[in-house]
C-alpha positions as CSV (number, residue, x, y, z in Angstrom):
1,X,21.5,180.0,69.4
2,X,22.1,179.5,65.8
3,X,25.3,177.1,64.6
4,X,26.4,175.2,61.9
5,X,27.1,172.2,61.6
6,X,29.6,172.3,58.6
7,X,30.9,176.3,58.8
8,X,33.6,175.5,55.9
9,X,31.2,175.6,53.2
10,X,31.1,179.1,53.5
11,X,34.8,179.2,51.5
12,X,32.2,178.7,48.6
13,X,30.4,181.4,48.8
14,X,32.9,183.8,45.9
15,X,33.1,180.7,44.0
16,X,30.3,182.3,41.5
17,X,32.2,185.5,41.1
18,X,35.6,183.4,40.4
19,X,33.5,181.4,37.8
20,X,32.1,184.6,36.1
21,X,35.9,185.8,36.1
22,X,38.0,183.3,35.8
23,X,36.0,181.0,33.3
24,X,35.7,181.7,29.2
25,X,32.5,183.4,27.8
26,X,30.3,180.8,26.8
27,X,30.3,180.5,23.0
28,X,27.4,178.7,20.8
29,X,27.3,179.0,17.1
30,X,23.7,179.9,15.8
31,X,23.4,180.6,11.8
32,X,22.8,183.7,10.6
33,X,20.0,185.4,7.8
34,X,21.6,185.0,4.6
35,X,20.2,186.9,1.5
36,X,21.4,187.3,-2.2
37,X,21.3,191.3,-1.4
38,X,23.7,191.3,1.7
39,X,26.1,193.2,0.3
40,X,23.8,196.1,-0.9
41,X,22.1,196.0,2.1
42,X,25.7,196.8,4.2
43,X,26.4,199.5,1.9
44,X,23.2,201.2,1.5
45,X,23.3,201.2,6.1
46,X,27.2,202.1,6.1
47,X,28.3,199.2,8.1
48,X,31.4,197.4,7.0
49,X,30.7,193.1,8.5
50,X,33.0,191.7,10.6
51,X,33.4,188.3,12.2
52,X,32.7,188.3,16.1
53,X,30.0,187.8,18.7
54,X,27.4,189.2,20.9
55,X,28.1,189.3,25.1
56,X,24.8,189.7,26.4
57,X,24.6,191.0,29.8
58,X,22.3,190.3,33.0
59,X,20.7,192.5,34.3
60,X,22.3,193.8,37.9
61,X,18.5,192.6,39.2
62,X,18.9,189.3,38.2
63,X,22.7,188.8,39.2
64,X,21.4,189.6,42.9
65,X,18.9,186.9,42.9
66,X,20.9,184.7,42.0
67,X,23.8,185.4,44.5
68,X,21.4,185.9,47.2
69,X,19.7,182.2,46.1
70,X,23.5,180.5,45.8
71,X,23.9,181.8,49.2
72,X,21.1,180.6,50.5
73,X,21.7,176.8,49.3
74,X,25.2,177.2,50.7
75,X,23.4,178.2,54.0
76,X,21.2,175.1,53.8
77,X,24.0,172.6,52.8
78,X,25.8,173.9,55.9
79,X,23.3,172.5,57.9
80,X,22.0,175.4,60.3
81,X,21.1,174.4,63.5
82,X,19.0,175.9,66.8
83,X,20.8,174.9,70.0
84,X,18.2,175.0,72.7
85,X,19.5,175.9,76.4
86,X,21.0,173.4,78.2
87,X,19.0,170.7,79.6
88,X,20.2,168.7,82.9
89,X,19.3,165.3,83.7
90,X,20.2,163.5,87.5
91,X,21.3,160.4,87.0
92,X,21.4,157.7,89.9
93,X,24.6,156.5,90.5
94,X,23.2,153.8,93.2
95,X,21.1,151.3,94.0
96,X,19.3,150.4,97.2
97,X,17.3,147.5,97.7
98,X,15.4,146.9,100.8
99,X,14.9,143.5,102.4
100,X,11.7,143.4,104.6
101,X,10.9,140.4,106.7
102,X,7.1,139.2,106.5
103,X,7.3,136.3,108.9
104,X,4.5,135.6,111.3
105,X,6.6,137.0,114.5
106,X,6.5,140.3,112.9
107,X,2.8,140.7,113.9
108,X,4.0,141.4,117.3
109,X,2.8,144.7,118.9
110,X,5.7,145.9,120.8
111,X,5.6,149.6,118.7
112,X,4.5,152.8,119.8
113,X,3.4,154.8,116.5
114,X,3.3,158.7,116.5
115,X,-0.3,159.1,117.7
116,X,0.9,157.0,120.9
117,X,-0.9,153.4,119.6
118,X,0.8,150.2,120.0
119,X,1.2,148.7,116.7
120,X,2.9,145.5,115.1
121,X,5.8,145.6,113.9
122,X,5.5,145.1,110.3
123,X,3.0,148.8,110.9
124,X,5.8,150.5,112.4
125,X,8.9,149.1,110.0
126,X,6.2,150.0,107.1
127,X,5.8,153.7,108.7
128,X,9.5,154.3,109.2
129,X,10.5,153.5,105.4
130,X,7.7,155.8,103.9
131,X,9.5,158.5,105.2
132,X,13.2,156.5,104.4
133,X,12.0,156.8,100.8
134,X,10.5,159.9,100.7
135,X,14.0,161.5,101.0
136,X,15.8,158.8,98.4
137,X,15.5,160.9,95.6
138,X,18.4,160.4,93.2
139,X,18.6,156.5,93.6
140,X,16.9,153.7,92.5
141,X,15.4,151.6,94.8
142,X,14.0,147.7,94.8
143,X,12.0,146.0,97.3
144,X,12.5,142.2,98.3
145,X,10.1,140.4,100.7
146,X,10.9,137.0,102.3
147,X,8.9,134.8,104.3
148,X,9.2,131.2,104.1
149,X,11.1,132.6,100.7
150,X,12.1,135.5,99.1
151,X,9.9,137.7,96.4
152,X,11.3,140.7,94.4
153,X,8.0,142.5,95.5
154,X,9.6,146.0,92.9
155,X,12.4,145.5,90.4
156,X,14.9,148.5,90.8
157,X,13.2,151.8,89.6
158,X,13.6,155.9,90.3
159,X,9.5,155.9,90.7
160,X,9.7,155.7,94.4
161,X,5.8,156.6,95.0
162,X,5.7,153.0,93.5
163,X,7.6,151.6,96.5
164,X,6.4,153.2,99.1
165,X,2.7,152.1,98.0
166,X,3.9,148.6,97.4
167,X,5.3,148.4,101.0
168,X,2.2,149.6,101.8
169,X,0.2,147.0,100.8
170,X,2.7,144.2,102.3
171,X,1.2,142.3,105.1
172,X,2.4,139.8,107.7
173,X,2.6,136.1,106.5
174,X,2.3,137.1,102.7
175,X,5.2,135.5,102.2
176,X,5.2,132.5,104.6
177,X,5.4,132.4,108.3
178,X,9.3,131.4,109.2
179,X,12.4,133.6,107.6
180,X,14.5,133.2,104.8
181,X,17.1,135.9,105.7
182,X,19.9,134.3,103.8
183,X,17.5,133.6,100.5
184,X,16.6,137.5,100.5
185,X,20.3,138.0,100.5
186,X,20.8,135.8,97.4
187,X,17.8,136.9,95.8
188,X,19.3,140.6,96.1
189,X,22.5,139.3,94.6
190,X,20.8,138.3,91.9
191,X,18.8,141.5,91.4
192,X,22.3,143.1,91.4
193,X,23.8,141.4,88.3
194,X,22.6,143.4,85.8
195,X,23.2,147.0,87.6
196,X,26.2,149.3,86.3
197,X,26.4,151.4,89.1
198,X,28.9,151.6,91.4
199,X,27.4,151.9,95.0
200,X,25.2,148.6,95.5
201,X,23.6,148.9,99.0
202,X,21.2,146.1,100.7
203,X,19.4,147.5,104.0
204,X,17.7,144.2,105.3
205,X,15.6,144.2,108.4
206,X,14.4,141.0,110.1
207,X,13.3,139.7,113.8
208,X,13.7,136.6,113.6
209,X,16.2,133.5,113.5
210,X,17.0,132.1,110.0
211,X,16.1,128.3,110.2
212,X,14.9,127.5,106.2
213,X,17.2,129.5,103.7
214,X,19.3,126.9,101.4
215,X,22.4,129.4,101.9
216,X,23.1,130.3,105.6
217,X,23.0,134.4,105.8
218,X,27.0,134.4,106.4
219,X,28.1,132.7,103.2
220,X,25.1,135.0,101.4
221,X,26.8,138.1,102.6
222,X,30.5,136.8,101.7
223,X,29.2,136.5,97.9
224,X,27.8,140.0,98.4
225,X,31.2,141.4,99.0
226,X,32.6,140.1,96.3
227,X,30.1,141.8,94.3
228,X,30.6,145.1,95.5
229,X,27.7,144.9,97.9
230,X,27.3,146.6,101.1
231,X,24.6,145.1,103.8
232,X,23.3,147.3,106.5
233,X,20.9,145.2,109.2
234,X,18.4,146.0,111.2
235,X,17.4,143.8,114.4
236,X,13.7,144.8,115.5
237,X,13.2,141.8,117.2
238,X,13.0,141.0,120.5
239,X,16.7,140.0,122.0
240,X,15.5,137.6,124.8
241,X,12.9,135.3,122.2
242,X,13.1,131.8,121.6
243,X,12.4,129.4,119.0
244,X,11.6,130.7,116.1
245,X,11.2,133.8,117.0
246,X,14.8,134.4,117.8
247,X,16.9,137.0,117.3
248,X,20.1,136.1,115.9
249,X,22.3,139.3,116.4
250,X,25.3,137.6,116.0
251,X,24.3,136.2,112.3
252,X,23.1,139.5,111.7
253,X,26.4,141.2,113.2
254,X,28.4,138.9,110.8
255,X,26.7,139.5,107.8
256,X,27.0,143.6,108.4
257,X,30.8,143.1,109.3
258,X,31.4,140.8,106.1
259,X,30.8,143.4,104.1
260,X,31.2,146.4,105.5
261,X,27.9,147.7,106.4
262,X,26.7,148.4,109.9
263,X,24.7,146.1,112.3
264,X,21.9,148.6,114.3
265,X,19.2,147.2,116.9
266,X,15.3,149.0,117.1
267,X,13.6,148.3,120.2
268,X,11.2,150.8,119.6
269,X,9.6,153.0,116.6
270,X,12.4,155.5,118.3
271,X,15.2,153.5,117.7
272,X,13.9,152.5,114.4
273,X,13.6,156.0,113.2
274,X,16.6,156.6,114.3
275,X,18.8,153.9,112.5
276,X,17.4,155.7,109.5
277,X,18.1,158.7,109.8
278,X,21.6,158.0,110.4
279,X,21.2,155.6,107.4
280,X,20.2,158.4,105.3
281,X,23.4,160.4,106.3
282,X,25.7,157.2,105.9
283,X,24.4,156.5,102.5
284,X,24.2,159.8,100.9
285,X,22.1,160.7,98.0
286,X,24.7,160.2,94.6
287,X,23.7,161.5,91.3
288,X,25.3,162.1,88.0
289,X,24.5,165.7,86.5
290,X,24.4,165.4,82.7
291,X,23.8,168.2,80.6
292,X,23.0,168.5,77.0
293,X,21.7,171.1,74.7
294,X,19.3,169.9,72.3
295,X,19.3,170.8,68.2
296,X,16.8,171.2,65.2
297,X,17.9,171.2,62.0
298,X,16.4,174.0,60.3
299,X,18.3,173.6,56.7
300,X,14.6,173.9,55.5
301,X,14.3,177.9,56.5
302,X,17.1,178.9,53.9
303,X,15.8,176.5,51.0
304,X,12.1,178.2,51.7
305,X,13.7,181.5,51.6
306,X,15.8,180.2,48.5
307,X,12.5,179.0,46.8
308,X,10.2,181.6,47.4
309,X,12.7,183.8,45.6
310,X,13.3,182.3,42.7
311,X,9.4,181.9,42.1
312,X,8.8,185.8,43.2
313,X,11.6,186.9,40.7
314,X,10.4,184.5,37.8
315,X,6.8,185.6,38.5
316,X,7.9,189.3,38.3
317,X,9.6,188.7,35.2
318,X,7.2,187.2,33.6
319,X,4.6,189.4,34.6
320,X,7.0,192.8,33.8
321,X,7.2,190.5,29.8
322,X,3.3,190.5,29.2
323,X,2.9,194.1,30.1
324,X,5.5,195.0,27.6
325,X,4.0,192.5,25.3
326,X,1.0,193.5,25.5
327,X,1.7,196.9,25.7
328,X,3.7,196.1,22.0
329,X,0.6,194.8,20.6
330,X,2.0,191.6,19.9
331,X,0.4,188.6,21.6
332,X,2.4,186.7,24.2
333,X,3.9,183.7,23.9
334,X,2.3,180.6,24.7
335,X,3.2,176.8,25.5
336,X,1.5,175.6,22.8
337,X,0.1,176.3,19.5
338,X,-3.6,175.6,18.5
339,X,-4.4,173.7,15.5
């Protein structure tokens, strides 16, 4: 669709025919052939002299060229532009990080996989998120790992192919072999700082009992609050463990409850898959649609057009002058003189 960008100019498109109106013949005094015999010469033709001038006229030719040219440079300063169709973009409006415990206890194989296997842990959590991510699209999505401490393993990013083939290549004890729940949280506070958007979700999994984190996982998860942070935990460890591997549900319950997420237990690959699904349908995909129509300025098409006429109707003329020159006899005129 054609627009432009500065439509008043247009209220100057008559301004040549008020100038050739409104506006005083041009005068210019040139001096005129005087001979001794004037007067003879007037009476032997008849004429009587007289004071006055000469109005020489364009030719109706000419006048159109150079309307049609004034037009065009009015077009041009008007700046035309193309509007292309409308182009929409999805923007995230949320952020999801993921917290996924490494420790050593998560190389327990108490998981069924699809194909009926038992697997570790870690293989099962690992399988369950591919899927988890493969139906985030629309947010951006970070990955922390924690151990005997906490790693941003992926920065927040919309290029979720990236995370799930980072998870992928996570293994147990990469990051140490005790946990560091309440670390991960601060590390995901910190990851948070510089977002803008307005839903700021942390889904931390862990199975085990947090015995080296500077910041207890409680007083992690209050700062998250006040941040606008909401922590969903998952327990997929074994509830009747001890030592150090564990299972704190009612740390895990706390931190949830502080601030306002949910607190969910896997037993099983099942159960797993199951807290994510209804994950997925508690934290529902939010986007911002924006739409914009790109433009080109094309102010170059009507100063071609403009151009290209002028030198067609010069070259015309000219050529139109030599025929009739030459036609005359007399030789045309040149820039310069030979000496």
């Amino acid at each position: 669709m054609l627009a432009f960008a500065y439509p008043w100019l247009a209220l100057l498109a008559p301004l040549p025919v008020l100038a050739w109106f409104g506006l005083p013949p041009h005068a210019e005094r040139r001096a005129g052939l005087r001979v001794p015999f004037f007067d003879r010469l007037a009476r032997l033709s008849g004429q009587q002299p007289f004071d006055g001038g000469v109005v020489a006229r364009r030719g109706s030719v000419r006048f159109a060229v150079l309307t049609v040219v004034w037009l065009l440079a009015l077009a041009a300063l008007a700046r035309p532009q193309w509007i292309d169709p409308p182009l929409h973009r999805d923007l995230p409006t949320r952020d999801l990080l993921l917290l996924a415990d490494l420790s050593g206890s998560m190389d327990t194989k108490d998981f069924t996989d699809p194909s009926g296997q038992t697997v570790d842990r870690l293989t099962a959590v690992k399988q369950v998120l591919d899927d988890f991510l493969a139906r985030r699209k629309g947010d951006r999505v970070g990955v922390v790992v924690f151990g005997d401490a906490p790693f941003a393993l992926v920065p927040f990013t919309t290029d979720l192919e990236l995370c799930r083939a980072m998870l992928r290549d996570t293994d147990v004890g990469m990051a140490g072999p005790r946990t560091a729940f309440g670390d991960a949280i601060g590390l995901g506070i910190g990851l948070f700082a510089r977002s803008t958007v307005k839903a700021k979700t942390i889904i931390a999994l862990t199975d085990g009992n947090d015995t080296v984190s500077k910041v207890p996982p409680v007083e992690a998860a209050r700062v998250a609050k006040d941040k606008g942070i909401v922590i969903h935990t998952v327990a997929v460890g074994d509830p009747t463990a001890a030592g150090e591997d564990k299972l704190d549900e009612a740390a895990l319950k706390e931190v949830a409850s502080a601030t306002g997420g949910g607190f969910f237990r896997a037993l099983d690959r099942a159960q797993l898959a199951e807290i994510y699904q209804r994950l997925d349908a508690i934290e529902t995909r939010r986007i911002d649609t924006v739409s914009f129509r790109p433009r080109r300025d094309i102010y170059w098409i009507p100063l071609a057009a403009g151009l290209a006429l002028t030198l067609l109707a010069e070259g015309l003329h000219l050529a139109r002058r030599y025929r009739r020159d030459h036609a005359s006899g007399r030789r045309p005129a040149t820039a310069g003189a030979r000496s």
